[in-house]
VEXNUDREN-885926 format. One record per residue (C-alpha): residue in three letters; x, y, z. Coordinates in steps of 0.1 Angstrom, whole numbers, padded with zeros to 4 digits, always signed. Layout:
alaXYZ;...
REM end
This chain:
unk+0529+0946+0676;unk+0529+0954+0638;unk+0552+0982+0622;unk+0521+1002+0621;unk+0518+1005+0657;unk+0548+1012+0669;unk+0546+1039+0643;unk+0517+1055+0656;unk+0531+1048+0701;unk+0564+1068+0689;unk+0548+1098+0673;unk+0522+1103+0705;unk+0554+1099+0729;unk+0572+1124+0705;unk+0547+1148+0712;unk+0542+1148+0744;unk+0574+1152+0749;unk+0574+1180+0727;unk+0542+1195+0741;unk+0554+1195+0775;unk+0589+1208+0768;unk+0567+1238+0752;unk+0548+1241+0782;unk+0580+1247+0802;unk+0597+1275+0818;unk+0620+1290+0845;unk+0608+1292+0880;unk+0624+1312+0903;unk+0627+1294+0939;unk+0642+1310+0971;unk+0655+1299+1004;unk+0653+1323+1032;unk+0670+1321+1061;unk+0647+1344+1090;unk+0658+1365+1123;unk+0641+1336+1146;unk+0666+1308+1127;unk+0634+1297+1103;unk+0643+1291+1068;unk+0613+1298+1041;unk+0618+1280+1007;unk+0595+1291+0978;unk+0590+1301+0942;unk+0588+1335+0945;unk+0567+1362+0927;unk+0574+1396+0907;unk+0593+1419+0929;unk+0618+1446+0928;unk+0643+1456+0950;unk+0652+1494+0954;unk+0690+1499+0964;unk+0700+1533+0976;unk+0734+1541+0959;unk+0755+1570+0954;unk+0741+1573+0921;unk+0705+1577+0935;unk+0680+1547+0934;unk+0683+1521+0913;unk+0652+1495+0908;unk+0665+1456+0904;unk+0642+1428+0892;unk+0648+1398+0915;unk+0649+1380+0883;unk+0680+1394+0869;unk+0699+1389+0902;unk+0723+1360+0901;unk+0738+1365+0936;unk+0721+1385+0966;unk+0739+1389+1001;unk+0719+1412+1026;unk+0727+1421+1060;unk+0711+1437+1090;unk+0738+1463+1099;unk+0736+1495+1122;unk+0721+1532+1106;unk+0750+1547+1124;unk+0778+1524+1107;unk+0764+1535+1070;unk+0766+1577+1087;unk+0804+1571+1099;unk+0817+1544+1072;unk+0816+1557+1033;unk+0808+1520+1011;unk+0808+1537+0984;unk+0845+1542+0981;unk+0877+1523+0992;unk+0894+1543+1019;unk+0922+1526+1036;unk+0929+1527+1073;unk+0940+1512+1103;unk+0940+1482+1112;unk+0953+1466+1079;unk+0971+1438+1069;unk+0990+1428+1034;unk+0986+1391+1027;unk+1007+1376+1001;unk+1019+1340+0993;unk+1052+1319+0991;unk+1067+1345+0957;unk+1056+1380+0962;unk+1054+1405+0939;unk+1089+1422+0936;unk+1095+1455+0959;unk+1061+1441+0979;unk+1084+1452+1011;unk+1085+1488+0999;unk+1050+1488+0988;unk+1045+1481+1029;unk+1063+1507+1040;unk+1052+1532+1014;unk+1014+1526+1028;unk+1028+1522+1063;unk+1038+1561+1058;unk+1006+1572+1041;unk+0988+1564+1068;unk+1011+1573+1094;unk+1000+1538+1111;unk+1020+1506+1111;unk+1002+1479+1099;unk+1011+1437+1095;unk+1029+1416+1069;unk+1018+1385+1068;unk+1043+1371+1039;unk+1059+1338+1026;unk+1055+1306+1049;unk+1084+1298+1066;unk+1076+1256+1067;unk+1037+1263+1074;unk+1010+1262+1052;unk+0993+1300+1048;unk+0964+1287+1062;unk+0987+1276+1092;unk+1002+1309+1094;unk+0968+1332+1092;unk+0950+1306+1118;unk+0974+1322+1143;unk+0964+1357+1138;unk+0928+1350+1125;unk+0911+1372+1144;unk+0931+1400+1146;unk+0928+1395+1103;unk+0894+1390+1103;unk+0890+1426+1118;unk+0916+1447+1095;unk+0915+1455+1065;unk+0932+1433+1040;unk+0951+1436+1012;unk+0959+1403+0988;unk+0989+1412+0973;unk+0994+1381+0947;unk+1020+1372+0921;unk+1003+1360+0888;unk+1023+1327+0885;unk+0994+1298+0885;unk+1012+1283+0914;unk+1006+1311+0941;unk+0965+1307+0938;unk+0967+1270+0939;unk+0986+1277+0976;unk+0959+1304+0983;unk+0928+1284+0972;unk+0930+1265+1008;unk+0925+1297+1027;unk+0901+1309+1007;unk+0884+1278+1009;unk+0881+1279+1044;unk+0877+1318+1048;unk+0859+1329+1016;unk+0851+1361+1037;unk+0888+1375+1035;unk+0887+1376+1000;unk+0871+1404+0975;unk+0867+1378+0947;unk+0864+1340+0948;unk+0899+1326+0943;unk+0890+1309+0915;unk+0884+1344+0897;unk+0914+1359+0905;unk+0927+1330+0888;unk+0910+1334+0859;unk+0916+1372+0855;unk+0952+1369+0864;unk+0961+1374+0832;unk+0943+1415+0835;unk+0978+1416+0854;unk+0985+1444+0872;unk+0951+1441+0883;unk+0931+1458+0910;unk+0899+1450+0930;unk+0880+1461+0959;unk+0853+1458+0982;unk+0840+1463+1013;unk+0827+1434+1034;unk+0797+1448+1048;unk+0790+1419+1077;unk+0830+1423+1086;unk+0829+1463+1084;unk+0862+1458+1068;unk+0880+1464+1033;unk+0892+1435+1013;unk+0913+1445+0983;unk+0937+1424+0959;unk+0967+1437+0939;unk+0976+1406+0913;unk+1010+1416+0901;unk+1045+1405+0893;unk+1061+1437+0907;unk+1048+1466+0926;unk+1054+1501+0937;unk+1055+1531+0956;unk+1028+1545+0936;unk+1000+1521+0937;unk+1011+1520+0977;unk+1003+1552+0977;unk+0971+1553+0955;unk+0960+1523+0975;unk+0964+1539+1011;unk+0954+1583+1001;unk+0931+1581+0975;unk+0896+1569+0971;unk+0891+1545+0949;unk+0855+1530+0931;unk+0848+1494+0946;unk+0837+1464+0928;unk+0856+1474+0897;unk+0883+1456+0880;unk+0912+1479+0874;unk+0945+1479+0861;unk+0973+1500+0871;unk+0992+1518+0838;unk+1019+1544+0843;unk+1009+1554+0877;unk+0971+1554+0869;unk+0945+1534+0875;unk+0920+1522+0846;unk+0888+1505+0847;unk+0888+1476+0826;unk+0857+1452+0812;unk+0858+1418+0809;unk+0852+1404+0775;
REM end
């Protein structure tokens, strides 16, 4: 085949290339799981969501949603349960790994007498893993309320990446992004687990204090916000 012609091939393969690369664009496909155990998969149309909030109701294009989680949960658990806010109570646990913060003992009993309630310490691990040691109170975890409370060393979210791993539900944030805002340290976040019922809250800090105990377990605090704790005040901060 002359020079000519494989010229001319090369420039009609360029642009179709180019043509159909044009012609391209984003589709958005779903996969939904149904009450009767179906599961739909599609490309889905236009459509908005409305969310009821505290701010009033707010209108969400399903195309700017990166991550969706919806569940079915009783009228009467919304009416008894505010979502809007953190609000400590019994049952609650404080999780931490093989270093604690310092003084994480008298941030315990500083919440422990807040709430007038005793609560459980599930701290260091004694020869076992920290999955070992949860697995033997799982369920009685699984319905409290839990409180990470996480020194910023590298080394304790490397131990705690294997129960989070296996119980991602515990968790407020993947550990994996605790890790990489460790460095927002003393940081703050919260959330309620709506399919649990349940609060999960992390406190990443090298040292803690009767304070934030007590901010943690008698005040009500904005969820889904990454705060840091300054003088005996919490902060919002952004991510840049």
């Amino acid at each position: 085949m002359s020079r000519k012609i494989w010229i001319i091939v090369i420039s009609v393969i360029l642009i179709l290339l180019f043509s159909v690369s044009a012609l391209a664009k984003e589709i958005l496909f779903a996969k939904i799981e149904l009450k009767d155990g179906s599961i739909v998969i599609g490309e889905t149309e236009k459509l908005t969501i409305s969310v009821k909030t505290k701010d009033g109701i707010e209108e969400i294009d399903i195309e700017d949603i990166v991550y969706l989680q919806m569940n079915i949960i009783s009228s009467l658990s919304l009416e008894t349960v505010d979502i809007s806010v953190w609000r400590l109570q019994s049952p609650w646990y404080i999780i931490t790994g093989v270093n604690a913060p310092k003084d994480y003992q008298k941030f315990y009993d500083a919440i422990e007498k807040s709430l007038g309630e005793k609560g459980s310490l599930l701290g260091g691990y004694s020869g076992d893993s920290l999955v070992e040691r949860a697995e033997r109170y799982l369920e009685s975890i699984k319905r409290s309320n839990i409180i990470f409370l996480i020194s910023p060393k590298a080394k304790e979210f490397e131990a705690l990446k294997e129960l989070w791993k296996k119980y991602p539900e515990l968790f407020p944030l993947s550990c994996d992004k605790l890790n990489e805002l460790r460095h927002l340290s003393p940081l703050i976040y919260l959330t309620y687990n709506i399919q649990a019922g349940k609060l999960r809250g992390v406190v990443v800090a090298d040292e803690v204090d009767s304070s934030l105990a007590k901010l943690l377990a008698e005040e009500e605090l904005p969820l889904n916000t990454l705060l840091q704790y300054e003088d005996g005040r919490l902060k919002e901060v952004k991510e840049k």
